[in-house]
C-alpha positions as semicolon CSV with decimal commas, in nm:
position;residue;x (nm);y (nm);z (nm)
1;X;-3,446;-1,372;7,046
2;X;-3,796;-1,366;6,858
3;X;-3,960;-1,055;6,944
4;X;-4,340;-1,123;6,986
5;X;-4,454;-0,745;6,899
6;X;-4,249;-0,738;6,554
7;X;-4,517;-0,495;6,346
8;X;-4,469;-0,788;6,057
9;X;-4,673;-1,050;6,284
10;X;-5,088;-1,038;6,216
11;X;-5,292;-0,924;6,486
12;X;-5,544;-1,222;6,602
13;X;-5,801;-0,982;6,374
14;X;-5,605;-1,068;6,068
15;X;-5,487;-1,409;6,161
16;X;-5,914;-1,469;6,172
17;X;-5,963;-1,306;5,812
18;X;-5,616;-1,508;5,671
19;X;-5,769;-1,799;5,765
20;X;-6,109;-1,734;5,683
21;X;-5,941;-1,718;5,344
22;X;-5,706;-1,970;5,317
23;X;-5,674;-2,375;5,416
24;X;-5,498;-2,556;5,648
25;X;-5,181;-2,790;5,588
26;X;-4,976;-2,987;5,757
27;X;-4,627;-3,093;5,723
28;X;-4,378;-3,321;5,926
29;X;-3,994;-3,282;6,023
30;X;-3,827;-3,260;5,698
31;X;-4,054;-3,208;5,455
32;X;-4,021;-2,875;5,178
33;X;-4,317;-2,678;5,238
34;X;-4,190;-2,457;4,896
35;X;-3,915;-2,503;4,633
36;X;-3,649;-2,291;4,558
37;X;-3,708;-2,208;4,176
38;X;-4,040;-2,307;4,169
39;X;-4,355;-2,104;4,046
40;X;-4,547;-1,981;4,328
41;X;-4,883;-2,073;4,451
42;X;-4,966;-1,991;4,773
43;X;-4,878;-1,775;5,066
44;X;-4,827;-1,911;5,388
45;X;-4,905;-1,832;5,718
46;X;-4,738;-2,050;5,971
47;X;-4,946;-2,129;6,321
48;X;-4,754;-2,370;6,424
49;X;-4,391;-2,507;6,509
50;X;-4,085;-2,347;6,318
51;X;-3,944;-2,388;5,986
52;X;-3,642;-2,300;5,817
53;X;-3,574;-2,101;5,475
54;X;-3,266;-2,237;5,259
55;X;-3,148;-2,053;4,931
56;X;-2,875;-2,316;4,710
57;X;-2,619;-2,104;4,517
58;X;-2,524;-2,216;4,179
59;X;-2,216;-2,409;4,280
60;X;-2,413;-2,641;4,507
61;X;-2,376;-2,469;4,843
62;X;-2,704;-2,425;5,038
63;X;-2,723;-2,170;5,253
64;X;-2,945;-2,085;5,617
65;X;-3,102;-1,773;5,544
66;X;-3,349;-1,762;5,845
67;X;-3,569;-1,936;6,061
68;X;-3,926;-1,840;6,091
69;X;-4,158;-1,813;6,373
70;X;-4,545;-1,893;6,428
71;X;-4,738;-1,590;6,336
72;X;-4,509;-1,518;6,035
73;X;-4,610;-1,501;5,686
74;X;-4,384;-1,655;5,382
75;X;-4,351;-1,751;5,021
76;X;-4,548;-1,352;4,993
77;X;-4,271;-1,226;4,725
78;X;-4,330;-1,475;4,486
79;X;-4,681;-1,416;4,481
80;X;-4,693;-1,081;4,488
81;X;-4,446;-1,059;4,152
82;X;-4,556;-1,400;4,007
83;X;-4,217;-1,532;4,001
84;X;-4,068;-1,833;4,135
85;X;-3,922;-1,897;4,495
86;X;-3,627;-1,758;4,558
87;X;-3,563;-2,020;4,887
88;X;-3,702;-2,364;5,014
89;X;-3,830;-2,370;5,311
90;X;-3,823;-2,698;5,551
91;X;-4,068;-2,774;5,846
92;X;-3,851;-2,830;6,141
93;X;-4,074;-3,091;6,336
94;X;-4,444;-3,094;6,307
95;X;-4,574;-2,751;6,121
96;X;-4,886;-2,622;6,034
97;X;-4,947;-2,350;5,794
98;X;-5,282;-2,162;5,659
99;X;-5,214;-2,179;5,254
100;X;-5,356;-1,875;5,049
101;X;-5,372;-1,868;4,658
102;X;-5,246;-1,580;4,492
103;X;-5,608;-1,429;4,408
104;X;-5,714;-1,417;4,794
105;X;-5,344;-1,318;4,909
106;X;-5,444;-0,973;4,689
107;X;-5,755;-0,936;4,823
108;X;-5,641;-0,979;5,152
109;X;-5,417;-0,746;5,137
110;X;-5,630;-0,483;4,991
111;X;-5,869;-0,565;5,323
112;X;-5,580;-0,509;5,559
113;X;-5,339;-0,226;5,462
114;X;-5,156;-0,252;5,784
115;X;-5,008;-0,549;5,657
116;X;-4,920;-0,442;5,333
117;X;-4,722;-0,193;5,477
118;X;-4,521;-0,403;5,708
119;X;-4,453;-0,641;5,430
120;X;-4,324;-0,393;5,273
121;X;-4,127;-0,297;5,549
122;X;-3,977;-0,622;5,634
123;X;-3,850;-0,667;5,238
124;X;-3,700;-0,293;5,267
125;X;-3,503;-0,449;5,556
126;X;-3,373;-0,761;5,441
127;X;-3,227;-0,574;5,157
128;X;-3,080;-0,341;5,377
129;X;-2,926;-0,614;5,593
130;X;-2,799;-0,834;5,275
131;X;-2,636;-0,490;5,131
132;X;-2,459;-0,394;5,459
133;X;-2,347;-0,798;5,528
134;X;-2,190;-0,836;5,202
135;X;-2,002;-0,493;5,247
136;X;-1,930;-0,625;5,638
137;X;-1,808;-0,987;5,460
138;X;-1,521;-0,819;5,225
139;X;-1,288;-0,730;5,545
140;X;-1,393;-0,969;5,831
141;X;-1,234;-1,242;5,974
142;X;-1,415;-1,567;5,948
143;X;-1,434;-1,594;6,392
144;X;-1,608;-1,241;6,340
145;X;-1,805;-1,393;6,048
146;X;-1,974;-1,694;6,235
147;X;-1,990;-1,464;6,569
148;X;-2,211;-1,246;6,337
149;X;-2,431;-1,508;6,255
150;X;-2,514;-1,722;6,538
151;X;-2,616;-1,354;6,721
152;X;-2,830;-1,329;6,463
153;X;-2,974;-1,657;6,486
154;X;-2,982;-1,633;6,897
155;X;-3,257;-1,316;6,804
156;X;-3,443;-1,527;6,567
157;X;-3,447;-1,823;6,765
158;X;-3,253;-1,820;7,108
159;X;-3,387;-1,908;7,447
160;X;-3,209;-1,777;7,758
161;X;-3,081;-2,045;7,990
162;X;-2,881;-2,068;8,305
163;X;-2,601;-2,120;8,061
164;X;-2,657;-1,845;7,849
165;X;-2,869;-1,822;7,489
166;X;-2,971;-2,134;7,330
167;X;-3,000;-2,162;6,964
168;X;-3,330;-2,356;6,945
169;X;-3,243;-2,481;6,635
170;X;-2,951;-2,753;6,485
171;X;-2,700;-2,605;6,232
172;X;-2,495;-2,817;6,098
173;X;-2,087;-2,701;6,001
174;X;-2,173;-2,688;5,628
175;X;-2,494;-2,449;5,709
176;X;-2,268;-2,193;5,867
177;X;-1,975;-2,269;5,642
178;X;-2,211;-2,104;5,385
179;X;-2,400;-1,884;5,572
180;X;-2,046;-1,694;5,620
181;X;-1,922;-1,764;5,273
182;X;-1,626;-1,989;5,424
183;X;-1,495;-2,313;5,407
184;X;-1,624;-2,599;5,620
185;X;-1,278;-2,619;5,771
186;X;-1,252;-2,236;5,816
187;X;-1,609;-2,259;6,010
188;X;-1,456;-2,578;6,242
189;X;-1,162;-2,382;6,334
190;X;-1,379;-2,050;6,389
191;X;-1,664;-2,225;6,623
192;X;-1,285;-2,379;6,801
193;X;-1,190;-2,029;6,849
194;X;-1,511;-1,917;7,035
195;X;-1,499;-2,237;7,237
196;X;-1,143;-2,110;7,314
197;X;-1,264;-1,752;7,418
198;X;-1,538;-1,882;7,667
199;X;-1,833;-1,735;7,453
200;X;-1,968;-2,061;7,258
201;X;-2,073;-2,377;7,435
202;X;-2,287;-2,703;7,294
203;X;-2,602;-2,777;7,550
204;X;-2,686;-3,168;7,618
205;X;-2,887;-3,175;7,321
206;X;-2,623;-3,059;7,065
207;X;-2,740;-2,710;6,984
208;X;-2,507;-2,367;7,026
209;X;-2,532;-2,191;7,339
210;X;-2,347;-1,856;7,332
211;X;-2,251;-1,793;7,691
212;X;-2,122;-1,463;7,736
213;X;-2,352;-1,265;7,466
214;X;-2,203;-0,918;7,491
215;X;-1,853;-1,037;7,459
216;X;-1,939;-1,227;7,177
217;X;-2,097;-0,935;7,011
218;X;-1,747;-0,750;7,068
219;X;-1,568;-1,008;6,901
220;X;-1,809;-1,008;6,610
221;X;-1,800;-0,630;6,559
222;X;-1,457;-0,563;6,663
223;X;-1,242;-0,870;6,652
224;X;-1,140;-1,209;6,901
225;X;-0,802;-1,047;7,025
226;X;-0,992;-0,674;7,073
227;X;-1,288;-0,819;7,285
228;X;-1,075;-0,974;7,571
């Protein structure tokens, strides 16, 4: 689940001197706040609702790479290297970010070196994580694949519930199909299998609900038949 104290998140200090620097915008459900492949020109801070960050691969698949938070800062990599996007990102309902051109971005870094170390942080991280999945990927089942991944999308944007952990956000079977470099089919029949094991449920409103978290932890890390 989102943890509020994550060193990457600006103080209300430096939310005051982002914003002092930057300008608002506001997008609805749907709409690309930034384009994969596409020159950068702003950073964004999002204040407000939840939005989520797609990378397509060159044979047309597009994959879920994360879902950010309010208080989280985006589209910084780009700027900082002056290359293009590496993702599009989508507002999931109503959003509002602070935008901040590449010029202030600097200088507002410069200002608040706390930040520019947990930025750099964060990217040290991600790189980590997308080494170790891709090692992870070569000898995993597919059920320990998507078990993986919705645990990781439970701590990014899971609510606990009488039921269990509620992914606050839709995913679709192609999202995960690609998110696990599977099949569409191969996803189906390993979102079946949890349903099977009593650790994956659907709430009233369609989204995941992972019932029985540790066990479904076991299965990802050690397998369906060693986790019962």
């Amino acid at each position: 689940m989102p943890d509020e104290q994550a060193p990457e998140r600006l103080t209300a200090a430096e939310v005051d001197d982002w914003k002092a620097h930057a300008r608002l915008r506001q997008y609805a459900d749907g709409q690309a706040l930034m384009s994969q492949g596409v020159p950068a020109e702003h950073a964004l801070l999002l204040t407000s609702g939840r939005v989520k960050v797609l990378s397509s691969s060159d044979d047309g698949l597009d994959v879920v790479l994360a879902y950010r938070e309010p208080g989280e800062i985006f589209g910084e990599m780009a700027v900082l290297d002056g290359g293009v996007h590496s993702a599009t990102v989508y507002a999931i309902g109503a959003v509002e970010v602070w935008a901040m051109s590449p010029e202030r971005f600097l200088g507002f870094l410069e200002r608040q070196p706390r930040v520019s170390v947990a930025l750099l942080l964060v990217m040290i991280r991600r790189l980590r994580q997308a080494d170790a999945q891709r090692l992870r990927y070569r000898a995993r089942s597919v059920v320990e694949r998507v078990a993986e991944r919705l645990l990781h999308l439970a701590d990014q944007c899971g609510v606990r519930t009488r039921a269990g952990i509620r992914l606050e956000m839709r995913l679709t079977y192609p999202e995960l199909a690609a998110a696990v470099a599977a099949s569409r089919e191969s996803a189906v029949k390993a979102v079946a299998s949890l349903r099977t094991a009593g650790v994956l449920a659907s709430g009233p409103d369609r989204r995941f609900v992972i019932t029985e978290p540790e066990v479904m932890h076991r299965i990802a890390f050690e397998g369906l038949r060693d986790s019962r």
